[in-house]
N, C-alpha and C positions, 0 to 999 in steps of 0.2 A: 679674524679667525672665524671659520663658522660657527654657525649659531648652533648648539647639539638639541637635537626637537627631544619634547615631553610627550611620551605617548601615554596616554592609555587607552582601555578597551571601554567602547559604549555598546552596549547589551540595545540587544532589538526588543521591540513589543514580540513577545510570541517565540523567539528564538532567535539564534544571529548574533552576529558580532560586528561592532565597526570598528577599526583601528584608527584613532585619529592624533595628529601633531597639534597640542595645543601652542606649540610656540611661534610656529609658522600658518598655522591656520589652513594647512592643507590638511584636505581629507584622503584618506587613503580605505576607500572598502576591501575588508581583510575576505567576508566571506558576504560577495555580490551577491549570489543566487541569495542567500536568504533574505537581503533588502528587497532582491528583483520581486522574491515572493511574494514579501508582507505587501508592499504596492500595490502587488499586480491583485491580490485577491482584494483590496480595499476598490480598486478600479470596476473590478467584475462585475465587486457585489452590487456597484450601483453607486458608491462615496462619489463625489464630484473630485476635478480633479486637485483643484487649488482644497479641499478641504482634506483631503489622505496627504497631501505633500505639509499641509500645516503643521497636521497631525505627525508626521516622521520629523520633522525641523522641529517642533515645539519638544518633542522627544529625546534629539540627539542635542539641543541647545543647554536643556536642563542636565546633560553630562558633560560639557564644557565646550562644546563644538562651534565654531562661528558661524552664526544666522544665515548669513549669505553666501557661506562656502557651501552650507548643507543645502540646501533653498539651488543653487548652482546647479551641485553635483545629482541630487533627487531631480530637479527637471530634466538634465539631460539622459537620466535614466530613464525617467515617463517617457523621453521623446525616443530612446531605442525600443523602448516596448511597444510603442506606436506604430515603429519602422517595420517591427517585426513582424506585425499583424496581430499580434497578442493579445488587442485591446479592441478591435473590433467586433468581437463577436462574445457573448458572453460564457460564463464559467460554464462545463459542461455539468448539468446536475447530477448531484448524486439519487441516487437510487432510491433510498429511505429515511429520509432527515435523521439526525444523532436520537440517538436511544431508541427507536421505533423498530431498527432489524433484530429478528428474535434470532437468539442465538443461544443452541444449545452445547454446555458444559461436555466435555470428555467424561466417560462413563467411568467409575471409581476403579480402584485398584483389585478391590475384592468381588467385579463383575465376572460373574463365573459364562462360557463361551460353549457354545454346541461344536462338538467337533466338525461340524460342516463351516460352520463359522470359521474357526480358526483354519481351516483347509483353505478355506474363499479367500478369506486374510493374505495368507503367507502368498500363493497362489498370483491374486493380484497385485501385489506389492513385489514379488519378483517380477512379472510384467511391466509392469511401472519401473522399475530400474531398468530393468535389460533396452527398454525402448529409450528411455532419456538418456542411457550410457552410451549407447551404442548408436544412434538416430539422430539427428536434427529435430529439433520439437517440431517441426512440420509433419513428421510421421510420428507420433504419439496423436497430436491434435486427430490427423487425418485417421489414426485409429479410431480414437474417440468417438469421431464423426459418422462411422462405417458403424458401428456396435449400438447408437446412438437412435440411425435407422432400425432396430431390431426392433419389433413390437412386446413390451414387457411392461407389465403393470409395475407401475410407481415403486418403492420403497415405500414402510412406513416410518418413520423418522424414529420409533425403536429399534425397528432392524437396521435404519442408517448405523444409531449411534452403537451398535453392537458389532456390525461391517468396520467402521470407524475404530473401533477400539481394537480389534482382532490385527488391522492393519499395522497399528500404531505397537501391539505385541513383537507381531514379524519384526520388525522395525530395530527392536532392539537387540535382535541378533547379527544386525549387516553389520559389518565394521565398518563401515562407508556413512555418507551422507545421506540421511532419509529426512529431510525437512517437509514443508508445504507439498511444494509440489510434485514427491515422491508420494508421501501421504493419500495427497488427494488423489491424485491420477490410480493410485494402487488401490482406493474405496472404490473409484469409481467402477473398475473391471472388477474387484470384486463381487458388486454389487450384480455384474453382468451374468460375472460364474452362477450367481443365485437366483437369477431369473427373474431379478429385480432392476430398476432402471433409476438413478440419482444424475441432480443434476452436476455437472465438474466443470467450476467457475476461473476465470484466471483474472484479477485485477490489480489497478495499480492507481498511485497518487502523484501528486506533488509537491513540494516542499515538506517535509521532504521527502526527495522522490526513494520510493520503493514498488514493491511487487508484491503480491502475497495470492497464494493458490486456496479453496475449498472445495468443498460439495455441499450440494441443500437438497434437503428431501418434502417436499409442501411448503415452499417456502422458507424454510429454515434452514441457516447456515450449523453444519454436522461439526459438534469435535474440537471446537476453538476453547484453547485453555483461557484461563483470567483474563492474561495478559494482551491475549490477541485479539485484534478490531478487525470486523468488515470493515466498519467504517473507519476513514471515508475512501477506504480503496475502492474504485468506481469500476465496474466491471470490463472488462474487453473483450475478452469470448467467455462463451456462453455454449453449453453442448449439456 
């Protein structure tokens, strides 16, 4: 009769899951990428190789996994990240080590708005949608990029986060989707309407992988609630 396998779930360092058969001793990776990850940043960051693969085997051993099925299956994983190119060149740095990018809070509820503000607001954030609904983000960017050239002194990072808040008002009147990068893109022209000029960042990560839109006014990222991190979304353009 067959043998009926015992599985359970061994939890990764960091996140992830493995699915393993303790009766048969095979392993089965439930969710790859998040091994592929934890490896691959232990590899980047400079870990040797025989000491990150210890470190994953001594990990998945101590939830019941056999030594040398894990030890097995983890090398031949290092050796497809190898294949890939993955490992030759190191992690792409982030920007600002953890804790060091200043990042300013969304301005209160009871922030009262000059009505040129709220015009600029609405103003760019209808532009901001009409160009992402209706365009390829190669023409929002390529707007960007045209308006970008315009010669306009700075923001100050009070009239960012007042553009910013005015934006995020509009906002709650579309019945549609106005996230990040409705947001940002819609501070940014409005910041244009005002003859003021922000920077409108687009970045992303991995493991796990996302995307996430802003604007920075002197260096500071405008308008991110608690919850939201630059970091470690690493920039990709930049206007």
């Amino acid at each position: 009769m067959p043998v009926t396998p015992r599985l359970y779930t061994a939890r990764l360092p960091g996140g992830g899951a493995a699915v393993m058969d303790t009766r048969t001793r095979r392993g089965r990776w439930r969710h790859f990428n998040a091994t592929a990850a934890h490896l691959w940043h232990q590899l980047t960051d400079g870990t040797p190789l025989e000491q990150a693969l210890d470190h994953l085997i001594d990990h998945f051993t101590r939830q019941g996994a056999a030594p040398n099925t894990a030890r097995t299956d983890l090398t031949a994983l290092a050796t497809q990240l190898r294949q890939l190119g993955m490992l030759n060149t190191p992690a792409a740095p982030a920007p600002h080590p953890p804790g060091e990018q200043a990042i300013r809070p969304v301005l209160p509820e009871t922030t009262r708005l000059t009505a040129a503000d709220r015009a600029a607001g609405a103003a760019g954030l209808a532009a901001a949608l009409l160009l992402l609904r209706c365009a390829p983000i190669r023409i929002p960017i390529a707007a960007a990029r045209r308006l970008a050239r315009v010669s306009l002194p700075p923001a100050t990072t009070e009239e960012a986060d007042r553009l910013f808040w005015a934006v995020r008002r509009a906002g709650r009147s579309w019945p549609g989707r106005v996230a990040c990068l409705e947001e940002s893109l819609g501070c940014f022209f409005a910041a244009c309407m005002r003859g003021r000029r922000l920077t409108w960042v687009i970045g992303a990560r991995t493991a796990p992988a996302a995307a996430h839109a802003w604007v920075q006014a002197h260096g500071e990222v405008i308008g991110q609630d608690p919850a939201e991190r630059v970091w470690p979304y690493v920039p990709a353009l930049r206007i």
